[in-house]
C-alpha positions in Angstrom: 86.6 77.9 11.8 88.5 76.2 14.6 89.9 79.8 15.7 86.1 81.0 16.2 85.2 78.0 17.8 87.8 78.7 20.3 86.6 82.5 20.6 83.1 81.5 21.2 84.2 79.1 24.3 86.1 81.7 25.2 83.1 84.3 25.3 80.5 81.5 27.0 83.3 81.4 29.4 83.7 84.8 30.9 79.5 85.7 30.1 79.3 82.3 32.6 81.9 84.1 35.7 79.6 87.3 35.3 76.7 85.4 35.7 77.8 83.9 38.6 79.6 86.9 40.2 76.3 88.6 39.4 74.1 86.4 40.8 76.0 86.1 44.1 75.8 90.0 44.3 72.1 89.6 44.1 71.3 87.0 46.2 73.6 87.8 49.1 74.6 84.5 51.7 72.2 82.7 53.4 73.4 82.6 56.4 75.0 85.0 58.9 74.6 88.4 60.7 73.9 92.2 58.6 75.0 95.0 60.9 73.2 98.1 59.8 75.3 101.4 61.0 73.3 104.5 62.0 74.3 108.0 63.3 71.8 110.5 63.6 68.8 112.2 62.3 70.1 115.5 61.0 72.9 117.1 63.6 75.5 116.7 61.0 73.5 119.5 58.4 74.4 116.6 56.0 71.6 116.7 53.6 71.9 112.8 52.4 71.4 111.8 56.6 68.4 110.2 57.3 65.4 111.2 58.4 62.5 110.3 60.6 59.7 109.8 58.4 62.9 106.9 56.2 63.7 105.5 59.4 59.9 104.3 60.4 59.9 102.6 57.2 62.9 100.7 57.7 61.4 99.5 60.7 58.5 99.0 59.5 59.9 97.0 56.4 62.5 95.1 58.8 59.7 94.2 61.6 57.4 92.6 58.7 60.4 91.1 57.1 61.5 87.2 57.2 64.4 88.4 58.6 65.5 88.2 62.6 66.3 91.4 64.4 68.4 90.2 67.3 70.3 91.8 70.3 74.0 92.9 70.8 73.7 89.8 73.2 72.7 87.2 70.7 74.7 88.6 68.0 77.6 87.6 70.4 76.5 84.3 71.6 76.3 83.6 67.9 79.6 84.9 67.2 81.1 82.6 70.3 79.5 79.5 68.7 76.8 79.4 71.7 73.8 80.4 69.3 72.6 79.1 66.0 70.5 81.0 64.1 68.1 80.0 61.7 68.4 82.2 59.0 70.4 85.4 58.2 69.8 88.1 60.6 70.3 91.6 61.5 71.9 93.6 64.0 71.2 97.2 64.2 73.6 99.9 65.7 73.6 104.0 65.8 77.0 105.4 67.0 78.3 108.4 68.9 75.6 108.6 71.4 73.4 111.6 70.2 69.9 112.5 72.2 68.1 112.1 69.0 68.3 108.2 69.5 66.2 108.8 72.6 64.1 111.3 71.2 63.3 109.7 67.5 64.8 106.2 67.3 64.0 104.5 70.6 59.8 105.5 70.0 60.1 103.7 66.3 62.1 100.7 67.5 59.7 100.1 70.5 57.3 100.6 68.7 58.3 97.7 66.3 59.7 95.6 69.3 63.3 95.8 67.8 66.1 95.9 69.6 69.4 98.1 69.1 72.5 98.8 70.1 74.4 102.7 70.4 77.7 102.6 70.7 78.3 106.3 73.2 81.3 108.7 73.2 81.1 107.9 77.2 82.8 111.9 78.1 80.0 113.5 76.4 77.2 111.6 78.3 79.5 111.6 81.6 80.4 115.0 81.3 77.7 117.4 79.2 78.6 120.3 77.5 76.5 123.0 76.9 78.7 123.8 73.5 78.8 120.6 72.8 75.6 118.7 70.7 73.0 116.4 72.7 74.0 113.3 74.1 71.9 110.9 75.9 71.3 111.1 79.5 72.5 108.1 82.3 69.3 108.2 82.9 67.3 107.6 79.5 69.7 105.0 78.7 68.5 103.0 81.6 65.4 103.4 80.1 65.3 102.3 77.1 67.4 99.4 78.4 64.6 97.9 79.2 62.6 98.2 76.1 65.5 96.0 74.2 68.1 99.0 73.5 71.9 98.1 74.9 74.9 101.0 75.4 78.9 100.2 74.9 81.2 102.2 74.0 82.9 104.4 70.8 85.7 104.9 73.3 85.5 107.8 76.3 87.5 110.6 74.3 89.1 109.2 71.6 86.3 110.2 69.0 88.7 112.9 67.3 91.6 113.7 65.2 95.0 114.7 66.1 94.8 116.7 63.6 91.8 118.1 63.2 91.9 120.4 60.1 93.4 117.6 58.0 91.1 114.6 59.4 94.0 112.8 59.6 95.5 111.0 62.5 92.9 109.0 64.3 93.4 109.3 67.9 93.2 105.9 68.8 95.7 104.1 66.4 97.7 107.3 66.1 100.9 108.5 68.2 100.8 112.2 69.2 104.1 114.0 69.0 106.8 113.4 70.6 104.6 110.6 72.6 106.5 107.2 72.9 104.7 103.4 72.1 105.1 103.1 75.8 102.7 106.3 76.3 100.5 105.3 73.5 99.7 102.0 74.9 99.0 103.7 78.1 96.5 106.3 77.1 94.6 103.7 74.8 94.3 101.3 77.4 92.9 104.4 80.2 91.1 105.5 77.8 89.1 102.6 76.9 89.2 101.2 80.5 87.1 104.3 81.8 85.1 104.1 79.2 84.1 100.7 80.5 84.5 101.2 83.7 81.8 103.9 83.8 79.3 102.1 81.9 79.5 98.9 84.2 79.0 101.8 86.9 75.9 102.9 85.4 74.6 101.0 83.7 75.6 97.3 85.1 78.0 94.6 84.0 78.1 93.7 80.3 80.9 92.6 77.8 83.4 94.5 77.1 82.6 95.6 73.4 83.5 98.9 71.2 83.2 100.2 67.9 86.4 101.8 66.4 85.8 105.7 65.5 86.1 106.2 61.8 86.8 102.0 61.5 90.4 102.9 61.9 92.1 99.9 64.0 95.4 98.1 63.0 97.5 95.1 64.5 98.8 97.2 67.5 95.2 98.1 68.6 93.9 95.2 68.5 96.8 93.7 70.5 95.9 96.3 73.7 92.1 95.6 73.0 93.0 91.7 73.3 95.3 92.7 76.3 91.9 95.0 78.1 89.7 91.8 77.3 87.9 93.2 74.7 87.0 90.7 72.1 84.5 92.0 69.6 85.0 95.4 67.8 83.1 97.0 65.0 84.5 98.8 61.7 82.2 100.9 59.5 82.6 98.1 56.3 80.1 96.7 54.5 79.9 92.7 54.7 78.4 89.8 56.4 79.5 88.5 59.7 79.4 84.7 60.2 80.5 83.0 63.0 83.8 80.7 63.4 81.9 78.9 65.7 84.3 79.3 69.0 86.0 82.4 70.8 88.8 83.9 68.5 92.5 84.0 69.9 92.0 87.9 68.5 89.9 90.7 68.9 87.0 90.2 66.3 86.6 93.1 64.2 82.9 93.4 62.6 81.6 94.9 59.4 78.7 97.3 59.5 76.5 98.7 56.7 75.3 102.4 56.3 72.0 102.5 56.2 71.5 106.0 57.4 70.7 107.5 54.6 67.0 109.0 53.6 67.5 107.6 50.2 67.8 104.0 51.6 63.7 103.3 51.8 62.2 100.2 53.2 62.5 98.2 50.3 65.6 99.6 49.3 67.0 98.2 52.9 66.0 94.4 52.4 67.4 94.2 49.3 70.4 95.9 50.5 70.8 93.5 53.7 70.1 90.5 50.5 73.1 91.6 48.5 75.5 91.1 51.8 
């Protein structure tokens, strides 16, 4: 008798951690910052991207929602200790710099009053190429700056692979052959100084902030992002962001969640930004 007793404590034990552990899933924190990730709107042929009609209900269902949308800018403050917010909120970037941001996104987010943030390959906008897919223009970016939309940086040309057929070796935490850590450290930091360079040039001073192709960072990046002044970063992660409350000695690295897909709907999306 006494050896089932102990079996059944045993049982309500564990059936009482998964409870727990499930209910946390469920309900997500209270507090803190959702990044939602976006890329484009079909360029990639990839059949699970999203889609127009998907991404005018997540708008719709995120405008309507008792969450707060906020600005690169806010999301910052907050992240410095300089802004409290209320309640948990939601941040919402697209990456690589594709013309279909101007062309579908930007009309649904004005639209709905949201603002966003694209983080831009800065070579393709500075330099177009025919061959090359559509990138946004100087020109609409200062546009839809003023409708809430902001522009930083996915590095100038270091969105790639050295190599290529394997998709292994990203560029930008990767040593090419025969290239020294001297070297390396020297074409990271050109690389993401023109990047910034050029988009103070056009588009006016603004922090220093970048989003990591592929997520891939480690210690020695983020020692020469530190080093350039940059202090906030994005991954491609899932998670919540909450602030520390002050400037970090390191670069702050982000999470982000993918919600560009068309089988994410608009309820689908609150409940997903619940669960983080």
């Amino acid at each position: 008798m006494r050896k089932y007793r102990f079996i059944i404590i045993i049982l309500v034990f564990f059936v009482g951690i998964s409870a727990t552990v499930a209910y946390k899933y469920f309900q997500g924190h209270d507090e803190g910052v959702v990044v939602l990730m976006y890329h484009d709107f079909g360029y990639s042929n990839d059949p699970k991207i999203i889609n127009a009609e998907v991404f005018e209900e997540q708008m719709a269902a995120l405008a309507t929602s008792d969450y707060d949308v906020i600005s690169m800018d806010q999301y910052i403050d907050y992240m410095e200790g300089n802004l409290e917010l209320e309640k948990k909120s939601v941040l919402i970037t697209f990456d690589d710099g594709y013309e279909d941001y101007y062309s579908i996104a930007y009309p649904i987010l004005k639209k709905h009053n949201l603002p966003a943030t694209n983080f831009i390959i800065v070579k393709l906008t500075d330099e177009p190429n025919e061959r090359a897919l559509p990138h946004l223009t100087w020109d609409q970016m200062r546009e839809m700056e003023q409708y809430g939309q902001s522009f930083y940086s996915h590095t100038y040309n270091h969105h790639l692979y050295l190599d290529p057929g394997e998709n292994d070796h990203a560029a930008l935490t990767s040593l090419k052959v025969n290239e020294t850590e001297e070297q390396y450290i020297g074409r990271i930091k050109s690389d993401l100084s023109a990047a910034h360079k050029l988009l103070v040039k056009e588009l006016g001073e603004q922090p220093n902030i970048v989003a990591f192709p592929y997520g891939r960072y480690d210690d020695k990046l983020l020692k020469i992002t530190k080093e350039l002044g940059i202090d906030h970063t994005f991954n491609i992660k899932k998670g919540i962001n909450q602030s520390k409350g002050t400037k970090q000695e390191k670069t702050a690295v982000y999470h982000r969640v993918n919600a560009g897909l068309s089988k994410i709907s608009g309820e689908d999306l609150l409940k997903l930004i619940k669960r983080q």
